[in-house]
C-alpha positions as CSV (number, residue, x, y, z in Angstrom):
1,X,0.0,0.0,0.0
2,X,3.2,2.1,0.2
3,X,2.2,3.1,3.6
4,X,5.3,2.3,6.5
5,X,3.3,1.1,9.0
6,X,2.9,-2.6,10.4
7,X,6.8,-3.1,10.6
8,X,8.0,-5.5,13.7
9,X,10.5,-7.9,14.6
10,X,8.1,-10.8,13.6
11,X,11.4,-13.5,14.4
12,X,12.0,-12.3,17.8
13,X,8.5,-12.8,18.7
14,X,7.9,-16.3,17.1
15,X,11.1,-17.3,19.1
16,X,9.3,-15.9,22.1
17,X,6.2,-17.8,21.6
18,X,4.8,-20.0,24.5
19,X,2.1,-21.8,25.3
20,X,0.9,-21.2,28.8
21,X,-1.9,-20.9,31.2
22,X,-4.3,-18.1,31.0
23,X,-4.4,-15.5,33.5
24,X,-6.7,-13.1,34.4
25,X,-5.3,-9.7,35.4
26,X,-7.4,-9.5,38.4
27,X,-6.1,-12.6,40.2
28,X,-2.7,-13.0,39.0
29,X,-2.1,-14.2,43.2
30,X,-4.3,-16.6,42.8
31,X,-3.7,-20.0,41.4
32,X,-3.5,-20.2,37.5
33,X,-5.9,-21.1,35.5
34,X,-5.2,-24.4,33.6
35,X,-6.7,-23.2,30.5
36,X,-4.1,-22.6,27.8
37,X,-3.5,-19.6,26.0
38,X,-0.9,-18.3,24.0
39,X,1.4,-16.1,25.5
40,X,5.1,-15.0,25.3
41,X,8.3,-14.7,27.1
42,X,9.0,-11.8,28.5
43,X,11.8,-11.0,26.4
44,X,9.5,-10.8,23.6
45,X,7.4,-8.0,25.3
46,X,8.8,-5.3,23.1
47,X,8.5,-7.4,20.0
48,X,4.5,-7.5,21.0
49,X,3.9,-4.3,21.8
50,X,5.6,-3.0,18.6
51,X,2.8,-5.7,16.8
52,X,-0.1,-4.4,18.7
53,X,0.9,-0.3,17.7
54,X,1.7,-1.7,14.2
55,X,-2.2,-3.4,14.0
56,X,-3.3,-0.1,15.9
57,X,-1.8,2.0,13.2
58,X,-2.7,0.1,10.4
59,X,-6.4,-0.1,11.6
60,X,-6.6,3.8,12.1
61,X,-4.6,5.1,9.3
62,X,-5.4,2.4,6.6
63,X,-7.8,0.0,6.9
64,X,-10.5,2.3,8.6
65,X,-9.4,5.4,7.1
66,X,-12.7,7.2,5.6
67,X,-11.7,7.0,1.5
68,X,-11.2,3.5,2.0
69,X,-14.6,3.1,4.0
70,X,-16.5,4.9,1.6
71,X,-15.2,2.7,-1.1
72,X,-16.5,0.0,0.7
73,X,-20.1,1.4,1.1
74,X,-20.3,1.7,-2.7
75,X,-19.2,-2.0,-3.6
76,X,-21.9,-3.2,-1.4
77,X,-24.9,-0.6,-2.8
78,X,-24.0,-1.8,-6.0
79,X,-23.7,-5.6,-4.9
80,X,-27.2,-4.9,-3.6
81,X,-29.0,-3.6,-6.5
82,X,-27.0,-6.3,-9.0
83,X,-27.3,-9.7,-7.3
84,X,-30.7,-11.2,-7.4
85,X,-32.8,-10.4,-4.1
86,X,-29.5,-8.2,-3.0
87,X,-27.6,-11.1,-2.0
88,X,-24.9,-13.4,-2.8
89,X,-26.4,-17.1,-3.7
90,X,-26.1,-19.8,-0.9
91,X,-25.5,-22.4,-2.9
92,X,-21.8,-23.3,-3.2
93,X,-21.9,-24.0,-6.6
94,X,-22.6,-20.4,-7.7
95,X,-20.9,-18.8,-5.4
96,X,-17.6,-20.3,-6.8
97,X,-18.5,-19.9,-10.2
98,X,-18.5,-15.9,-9.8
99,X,-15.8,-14.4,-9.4
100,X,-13.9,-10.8,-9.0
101,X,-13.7,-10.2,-13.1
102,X,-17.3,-10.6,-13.1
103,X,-18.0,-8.0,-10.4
104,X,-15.7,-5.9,-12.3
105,X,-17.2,-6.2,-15.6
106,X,-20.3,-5.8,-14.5
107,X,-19.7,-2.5,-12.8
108,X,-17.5,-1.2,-15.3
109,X,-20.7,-1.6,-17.5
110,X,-23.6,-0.6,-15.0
111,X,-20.9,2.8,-14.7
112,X,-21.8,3.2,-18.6
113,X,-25.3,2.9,-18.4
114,X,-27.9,4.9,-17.1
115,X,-30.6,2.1,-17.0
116,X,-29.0,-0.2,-15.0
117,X,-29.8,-0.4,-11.4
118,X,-26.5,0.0,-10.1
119,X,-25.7,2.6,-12.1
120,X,-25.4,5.2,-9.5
121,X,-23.1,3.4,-6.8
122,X,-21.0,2.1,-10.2
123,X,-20.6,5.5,-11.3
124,X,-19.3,6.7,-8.0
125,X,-16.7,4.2,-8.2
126,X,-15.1,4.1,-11.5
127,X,-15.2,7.4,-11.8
128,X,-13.9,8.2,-8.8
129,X,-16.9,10.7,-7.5
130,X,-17.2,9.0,-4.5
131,X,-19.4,10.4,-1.7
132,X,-17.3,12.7,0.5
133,X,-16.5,12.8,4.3
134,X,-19.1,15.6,5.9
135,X,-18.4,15.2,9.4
136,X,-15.9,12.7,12.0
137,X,-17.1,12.1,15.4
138,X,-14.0,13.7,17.6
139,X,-13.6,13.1,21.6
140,X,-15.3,16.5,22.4
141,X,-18.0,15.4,20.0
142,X,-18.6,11.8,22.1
143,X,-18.3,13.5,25.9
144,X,-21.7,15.6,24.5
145,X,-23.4,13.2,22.7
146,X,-22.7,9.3,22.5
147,X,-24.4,9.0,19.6
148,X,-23.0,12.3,17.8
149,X,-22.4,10.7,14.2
150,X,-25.8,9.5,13.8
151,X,-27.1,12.8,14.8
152,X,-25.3,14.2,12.4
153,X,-26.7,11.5,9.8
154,X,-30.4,12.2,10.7
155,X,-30.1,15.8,10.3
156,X,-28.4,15.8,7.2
157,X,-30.4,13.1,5.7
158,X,-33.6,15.5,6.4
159,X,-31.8,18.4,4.7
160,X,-30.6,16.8,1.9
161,X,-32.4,13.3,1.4
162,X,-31.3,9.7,2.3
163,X,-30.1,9.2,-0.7
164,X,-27.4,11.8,-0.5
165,X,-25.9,10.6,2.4
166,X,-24.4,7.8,4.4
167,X,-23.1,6.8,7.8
168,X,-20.6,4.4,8.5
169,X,-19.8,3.3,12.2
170,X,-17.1,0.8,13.4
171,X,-15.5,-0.4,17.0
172,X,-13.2,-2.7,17.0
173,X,-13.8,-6.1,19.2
174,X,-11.6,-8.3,20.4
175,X,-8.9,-6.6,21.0
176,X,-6.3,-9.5,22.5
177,X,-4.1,-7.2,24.5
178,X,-4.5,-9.6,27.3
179,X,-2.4,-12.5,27.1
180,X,0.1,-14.8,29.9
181,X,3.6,-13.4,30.0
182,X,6.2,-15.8,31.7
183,X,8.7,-13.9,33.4
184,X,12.4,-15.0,33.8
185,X,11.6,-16.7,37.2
186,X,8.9,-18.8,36.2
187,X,5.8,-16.7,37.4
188,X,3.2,-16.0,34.5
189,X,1.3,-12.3,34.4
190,X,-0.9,-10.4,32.3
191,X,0.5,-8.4,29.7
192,X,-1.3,-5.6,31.0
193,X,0.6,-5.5,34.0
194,X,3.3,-5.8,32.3
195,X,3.3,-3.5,29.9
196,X,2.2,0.1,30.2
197,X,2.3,0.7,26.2
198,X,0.0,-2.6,26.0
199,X,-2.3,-1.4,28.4
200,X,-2.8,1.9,26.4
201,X,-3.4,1.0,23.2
202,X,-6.2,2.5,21.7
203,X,-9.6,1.2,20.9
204,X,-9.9,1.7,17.1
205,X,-13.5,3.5,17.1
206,X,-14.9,5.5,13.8
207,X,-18.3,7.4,13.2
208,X,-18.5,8.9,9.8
209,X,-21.0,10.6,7.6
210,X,-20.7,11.4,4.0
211,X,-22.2,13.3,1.3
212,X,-23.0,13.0,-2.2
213,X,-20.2,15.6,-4.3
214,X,-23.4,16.9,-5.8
215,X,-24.3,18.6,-2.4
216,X,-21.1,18.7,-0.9
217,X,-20.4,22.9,-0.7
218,X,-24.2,23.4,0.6
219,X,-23.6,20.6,3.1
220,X,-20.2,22.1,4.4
221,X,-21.9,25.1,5.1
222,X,-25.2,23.5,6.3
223,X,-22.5,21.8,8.8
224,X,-20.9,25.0,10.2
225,X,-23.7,26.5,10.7
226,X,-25.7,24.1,12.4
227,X,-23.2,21.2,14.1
228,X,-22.8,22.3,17.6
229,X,-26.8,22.9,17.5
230,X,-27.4,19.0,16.6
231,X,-24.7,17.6,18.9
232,X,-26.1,19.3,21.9
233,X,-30.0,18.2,20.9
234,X,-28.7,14.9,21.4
235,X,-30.9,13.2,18.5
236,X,-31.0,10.3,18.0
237,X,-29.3,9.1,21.5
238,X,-30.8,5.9,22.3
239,X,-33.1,6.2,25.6
């Protein structure tokens, strides 16, 4: 991707590797559990912590970063007005038989024509006019409304029509920062306790809301003139 991020020392950690019991951070002075989980030496702390910021990283600068995200939104608006009931078949069979040149061909030529139901979300995508970012849910944002972004969404989609907009929430699960270090005299810990850059790493957590280019300059200033007004109504907060 040409991007310099999600560089570790893979070789150190894979030497450091062990299989041990799990513990729970909470009750690392009491007996182990015998449940096994993998874990690492602690000579290979720094090895895992530089993994975890790497993963971190690549999650909030690439993989969630709002160009791609759109993108994604796109592909499956047109998957949804293409494939037959919106869907992809759950018959093996056909599912193998398609494949990626097909979905390419066929939006290359749903771009090209008017008529086709996927026209629009084609369009958007081969020509590059994809919807654009309106407004990003910052920490200020979420300490006066939780549910800031979808404000946002609502009021916008009443000013400018559903059609013309789209939201696009994500928080990431599972984040495994919790896993049995042995230290160098046997006794097995929480990586959490052992490591304060482990026990900071971020949650990844995104709330966007796009706009069609068509309304994009009315919606910018439809947003600085009215943002701080919908954030503090608190719509759509969930009761």
């Amino acid at each position: 991707m040409g991007v310099a991020y999600g560089r570790f020392d893979q070789y150190r950690l894979i030497d450091t590797l062990r299989i041990l019991p799990k513990v729970d951070r909470t009750s690392e002075e009491e007996p182990g559990s015998q449940e096994p989980a993998l874990g690492i030496e602690e000579g290979g702390i720094h090895s895992a912590e530089a993994l975890l910021l790497a993963r971190y990283f690549m999650f909030s600068q690439v993989y969630c970063h709002h160009v791609r995200r759109i993108y994604d939104i796109h592909l499956k608006d047109f998957l949804k007005s293409w494939l037959p009931g919106g869907v992809f078949s759950t018959s093996i069979e056909e599912l193998l038989r398609m494949t990626d040149s097909e979905v390419t061909q066929e939006l290359s030529k749903a771009a090209r024509d008017e008529n086709h139901p996927g026209f629009d979300s084609a369009r958007c995508i081969a020509k590059r006019v994809h919807f654009r970012l309106l407004y990003q849910r910052t920490r200020e944002d979420l300490e006066k409304n939780r549910e800031s972004g979808k404000a946002v969404f609502i009021a916008a989609c009443k000013e400018f029509g559903e059609s013309e907009v789209r939201h696009d929430t994500y928080i990431q699960k599972g984040s495994g920062l919790n896993f049995p270090v042995i230290a160098r005299d046997g006794r097995i810990f929480s990586s959490l306790s052992r490591s304060e850059t482990i026990e900071k790493v971020p949650v990844v957590a995104i709330d966007y809301v796009y706009i069609s280019p068509v309304c994009r300059k009315r919606a910018e200033t439809w947003r600085e003139k009215n943002l701080t007004r919908i954030i503090s109504s608190k719509e759509g907060v969930e009761e």
